[in-house]
C-alpha positions, -999 to 999 in steps of 0.1 A, spaced: 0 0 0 13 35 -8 7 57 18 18 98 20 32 100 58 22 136 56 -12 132 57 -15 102 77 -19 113 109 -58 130 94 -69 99 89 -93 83 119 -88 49 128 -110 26 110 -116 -9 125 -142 -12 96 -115 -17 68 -85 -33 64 -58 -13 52 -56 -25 18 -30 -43 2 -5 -43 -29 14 -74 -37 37 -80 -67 44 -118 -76 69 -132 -93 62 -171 -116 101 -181 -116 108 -212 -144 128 -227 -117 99 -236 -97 101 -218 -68 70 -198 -71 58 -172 -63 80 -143 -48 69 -113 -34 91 -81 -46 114 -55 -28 100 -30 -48 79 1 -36 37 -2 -53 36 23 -70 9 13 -94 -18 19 -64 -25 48 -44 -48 35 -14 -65 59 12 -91 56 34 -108 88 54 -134 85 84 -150 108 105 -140 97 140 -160 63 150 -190 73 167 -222 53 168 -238 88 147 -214 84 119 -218 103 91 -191 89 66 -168 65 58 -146 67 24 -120 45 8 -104 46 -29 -78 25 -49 -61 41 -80 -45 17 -102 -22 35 -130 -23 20 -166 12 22 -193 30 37 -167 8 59 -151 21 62 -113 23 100 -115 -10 102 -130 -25 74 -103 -6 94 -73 -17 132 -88 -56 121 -91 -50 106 -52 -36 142 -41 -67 157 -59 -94 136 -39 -72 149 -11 -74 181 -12 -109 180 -22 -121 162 6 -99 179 36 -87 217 24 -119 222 1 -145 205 25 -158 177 -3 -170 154 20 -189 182 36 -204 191 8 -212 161 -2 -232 150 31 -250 183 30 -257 176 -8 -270 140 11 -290 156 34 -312 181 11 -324 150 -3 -356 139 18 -358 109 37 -386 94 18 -370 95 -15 -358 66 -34 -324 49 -36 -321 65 -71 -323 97 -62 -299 92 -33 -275 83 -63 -281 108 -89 -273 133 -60 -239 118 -56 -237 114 -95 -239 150 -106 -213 163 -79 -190 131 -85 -191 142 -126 -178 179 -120 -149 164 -95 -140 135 -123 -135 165 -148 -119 193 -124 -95 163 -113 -88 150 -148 -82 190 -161 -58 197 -133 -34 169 -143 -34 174 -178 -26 210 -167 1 192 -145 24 177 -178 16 206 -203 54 208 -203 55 172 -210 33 176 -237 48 205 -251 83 186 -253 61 158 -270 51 177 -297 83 195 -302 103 160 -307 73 153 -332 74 179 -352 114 185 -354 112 150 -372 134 133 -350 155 95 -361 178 79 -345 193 91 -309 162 117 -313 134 90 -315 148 72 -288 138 105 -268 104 112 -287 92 73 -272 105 90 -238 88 122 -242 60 101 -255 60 78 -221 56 106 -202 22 115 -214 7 84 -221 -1 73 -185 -40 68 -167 -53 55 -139 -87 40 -131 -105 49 -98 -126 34 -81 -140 52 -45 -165 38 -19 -190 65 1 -210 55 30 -228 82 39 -256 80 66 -253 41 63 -259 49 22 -231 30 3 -226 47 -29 -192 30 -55 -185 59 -80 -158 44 -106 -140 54 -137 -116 27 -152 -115 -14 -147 -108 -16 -108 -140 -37 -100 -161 -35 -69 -175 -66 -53 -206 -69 -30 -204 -97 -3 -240 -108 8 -263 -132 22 -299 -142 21 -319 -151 45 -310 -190 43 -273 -175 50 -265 -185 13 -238 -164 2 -232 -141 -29 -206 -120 -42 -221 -89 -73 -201 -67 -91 -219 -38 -82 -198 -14 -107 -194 -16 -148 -156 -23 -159 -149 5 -189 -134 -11 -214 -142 -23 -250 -155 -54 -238 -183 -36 -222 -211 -36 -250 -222 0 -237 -187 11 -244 -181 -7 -273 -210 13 -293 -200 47 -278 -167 42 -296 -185 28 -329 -204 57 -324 -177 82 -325 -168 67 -362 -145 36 -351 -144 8 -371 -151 -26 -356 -117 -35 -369 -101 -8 -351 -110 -16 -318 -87 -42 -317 -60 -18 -315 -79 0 -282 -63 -12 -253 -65 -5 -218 -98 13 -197 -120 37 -224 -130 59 -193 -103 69 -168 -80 95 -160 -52 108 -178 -44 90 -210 -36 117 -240 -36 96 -266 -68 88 -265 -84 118 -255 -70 153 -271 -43 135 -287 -59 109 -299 -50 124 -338 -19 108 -332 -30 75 -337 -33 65 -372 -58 40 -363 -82 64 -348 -77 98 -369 -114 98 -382 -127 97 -352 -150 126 -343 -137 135 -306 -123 120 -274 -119 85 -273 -118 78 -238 -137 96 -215 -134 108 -179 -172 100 -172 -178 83 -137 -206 51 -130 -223 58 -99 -240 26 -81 -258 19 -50 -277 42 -33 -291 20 -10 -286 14 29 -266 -10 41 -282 -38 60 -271 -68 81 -268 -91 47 -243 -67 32 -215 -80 47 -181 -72 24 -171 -46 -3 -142 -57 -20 -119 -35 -43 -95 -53 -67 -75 -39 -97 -81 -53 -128 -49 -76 -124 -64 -100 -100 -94 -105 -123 -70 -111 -153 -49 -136 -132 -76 -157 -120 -95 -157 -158 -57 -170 -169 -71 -206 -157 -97 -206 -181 -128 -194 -156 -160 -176 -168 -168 -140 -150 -192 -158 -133 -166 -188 -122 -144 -157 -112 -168 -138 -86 -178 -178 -74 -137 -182 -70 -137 -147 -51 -164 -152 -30 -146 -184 -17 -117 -164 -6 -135 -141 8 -149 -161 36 -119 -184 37 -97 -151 50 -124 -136 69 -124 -173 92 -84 -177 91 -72 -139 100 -82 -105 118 -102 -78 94 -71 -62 84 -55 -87 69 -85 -103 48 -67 -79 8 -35 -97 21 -51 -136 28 -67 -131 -1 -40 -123 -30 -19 -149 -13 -45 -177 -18 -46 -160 -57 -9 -161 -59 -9 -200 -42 -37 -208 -69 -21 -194 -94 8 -208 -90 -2 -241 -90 -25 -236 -121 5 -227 -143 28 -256 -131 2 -284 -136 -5 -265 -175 33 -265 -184 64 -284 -171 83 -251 -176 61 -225 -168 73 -191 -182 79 -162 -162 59 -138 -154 55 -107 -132 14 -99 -121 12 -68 -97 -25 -67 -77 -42 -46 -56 -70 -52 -31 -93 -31 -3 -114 -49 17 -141 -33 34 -166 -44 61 -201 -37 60 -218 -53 88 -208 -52 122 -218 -91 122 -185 -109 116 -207 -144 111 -206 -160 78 -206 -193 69 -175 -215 62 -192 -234 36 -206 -218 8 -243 -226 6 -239 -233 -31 -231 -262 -62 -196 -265 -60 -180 -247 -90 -174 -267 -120 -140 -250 -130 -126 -264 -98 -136 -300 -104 -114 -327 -126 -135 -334 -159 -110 -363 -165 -130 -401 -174 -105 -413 -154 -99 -400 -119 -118 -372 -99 -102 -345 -86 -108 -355 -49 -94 -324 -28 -115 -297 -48 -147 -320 -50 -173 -309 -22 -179 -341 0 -216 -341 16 -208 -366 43 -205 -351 76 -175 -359 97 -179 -337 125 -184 -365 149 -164 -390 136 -130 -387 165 -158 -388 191 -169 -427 175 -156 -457 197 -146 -473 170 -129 -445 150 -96 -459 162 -101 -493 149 -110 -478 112 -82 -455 114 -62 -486 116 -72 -504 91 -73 -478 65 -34 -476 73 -34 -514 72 -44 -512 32 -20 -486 22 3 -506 36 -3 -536 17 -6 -515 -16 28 -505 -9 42 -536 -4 27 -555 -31 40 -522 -59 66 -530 -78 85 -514 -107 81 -533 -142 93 -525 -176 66 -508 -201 70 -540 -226 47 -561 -198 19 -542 -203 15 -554 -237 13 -591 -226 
């Protein structure tokens, strides 16, 4: 987690959250797994800001930035922003008084189009005043571009060019008056932890991940006169901060000169509204990076937030509140792992560097160690062969079983026939098989 020690010490201490972790992993070919890194984060900016815990509460906020193509400065300048808007220029004031105008009666919707009109002007005031942070930058773009620069010169054109290419996605996390409101911009993904009333357990993604995967995003950019051809040369978020190229520069691009403005767009999604209740129990934030790792083993979205869910509650009954982001990127990493050493002998190397903010809802730390649900299929062997014995759920009970009188007795004899397999195994050459 990146922290600023200088404005640590106006943060109130929130046992509702954990404090969020980074970690960055790396696959060695020489089998040794993964390996956490030396290395400062500083893909992620991380921040959480309470008023001081009081059973009248008014607010509770948290963020994670993750930066995109080198984007740290851009992640860390968007974080100052949300800074200095919430303490020096009295934003969360602002917005619980904008809250509080709204009456009582009114519906969860109009709870969040409150929060969406202010959160649209702070999105664009934040994303102006770091573009207006690198106009040198730019300015020593364009003048490598138009001196027609080769050689030793392009190698500092692709430098200046570096410089201004960077975004970050955002996504931040209001409770207000027991409202939760998740206003994002980006593919940081936001992931509601519930139960119904039979203590089943579900995990929603309760925010829309902008990118041109996203079939609402996908025909703005057609819209804007891209070719469907051409958007396989879009990459990253197409809403988030920062990011010139596609947004006044995008003329620069020769696959997207035609296009009729902007490209990526600096537009928050607002979601939620509603109050939180005693079935909301979790709100996890994770970069894009832990969903891409986990889709690596071949998982559907919906095999993902299954996967998720698991870990959830696995951390929250191993470890304390703040450290469920860490228990939970570890069991991702372990997972992972494991996954790309059963695919290939020699796996090949590979660096993933995630993010995650996990966030209690409910002051009821009861949930359910087994997941009230069909086992997912992604996790089970499909082999004709042999089952895959440790992921398949079992639906005998053995709670008991140490307390039978004659659990001893079975105990031994189960090691009685292992023993006898072993004895009577023996090496033979491939050639008997065929007689």
């Amino acid at each position: 987690m990146q922290n600023h020690d200088w404005w640590k010490p106006l943060f109130a201490d929130c046992q509702a959250s954990d404090d969020g972790y980074a970690k960055k992993a790396l696959l060695t070919t020489n089998k040794e797994g993964y390996v956490e890194q030396d290395d400062e984060f500083n893909e992620y900016c991380m921040f959480r800001l309470t008023e001081k815990l009081t059973e009248d509460s008014k607010y509770r906020v948290y963020g994670l930035l993750t930066e995109h193509q080198s984007g740290a400065v851009c992640a860390s300048t968007i974080c100052h922003a949300f800074f200095t808007r919430f303490i020096y220029e009295d934003g969360i004031g602002m917005l619980v008084a904008a809250l509080d105008e709204v009456p009582a009666s009114s519906s969860d919707e109009a709870f969040r189009r409150r929060v969406e009109n202010m959160m649209q002007e702070w999105f664009k005031d934040f994303d102006s005043e770091y573009f207006k942070s690198i106009d040198s930058d730019i300015a020593d773009y364009m003048g490598h571009v138009f001196s027609g620069e080769s050689g030793a010169g392009a190698s500092e054109l692709e430098a200046a060019k570096k410089k201004i290419s960077g975004s970050a996605s955002a996504a931040i996390v209001f409770v207000v008056h027991n409202r939760l409101f998740v206003v994002s911009c980006g593919t940081t993904r936001a992931l509601l932890v519930s139960t119904d009333e039979s203590m089943n357990v579900s995990i929603e993604q309760m925010n829309d991940v902008h990118n041109s995967e996203n079939n609402l995003e996908e025909q703005r950019l057609l819209n804007l006169g891209i070719g469907k051809n051409q958007l396989t040369h879009f990459h990253g978020p197409t809403r988030c901060f920062g990011n010139y190229f596609l947004k006044s520069g995008y003329n620069f691009n020769s696959h997207f000169f035609n296009a009729a403005s902007d490209l990526c767009s600096v537009l928050p999604g607002v979601s939620g509204g509603f109050k939180i209740g005693g079935e909301h129990h979790f709100l996890l934030l994770i970069s894009d990076s832990v969903f891409n790792v986990i889709r690596q083993s071949g998982k559907t979205v919906r095999e993902v937030n299954n996967y998720l869910r698991e870990k959830v509650l696995t951390a929250n009954a191993e470890v304390s509140c703040g450290d469920v982001s860490k228990k939970i990127l570890d069991q991702i990493c372990d997972d992972h792992f494991l996954y790309q050493t059963k695919a290939s002998a020699h796996p090949a190397a590979s660096r993933d560097s995630m993010a995650a903010v996990c966030i209690r809802l409910s002051e009821s730390q009861t949930l359910p160690l087994e997941v009230n649900s069909a086992p997912d299929a992604s996790m089970v062997s499909t082999s004709p062969k042999t089952t895959n014995a440790a992921l398949a759920k079992s639906y005998v009970n053995f709670a008991d079983y140490n307390l039978h009188p004659a659990s001893d007795t079975v105990q031994q004899k189960v090691e009685d026939v292992f023993e006898e397999i072993k004895r009577r195994r023996r090496l033979r050459k491939i050639e008997e098989d065929d007689h």
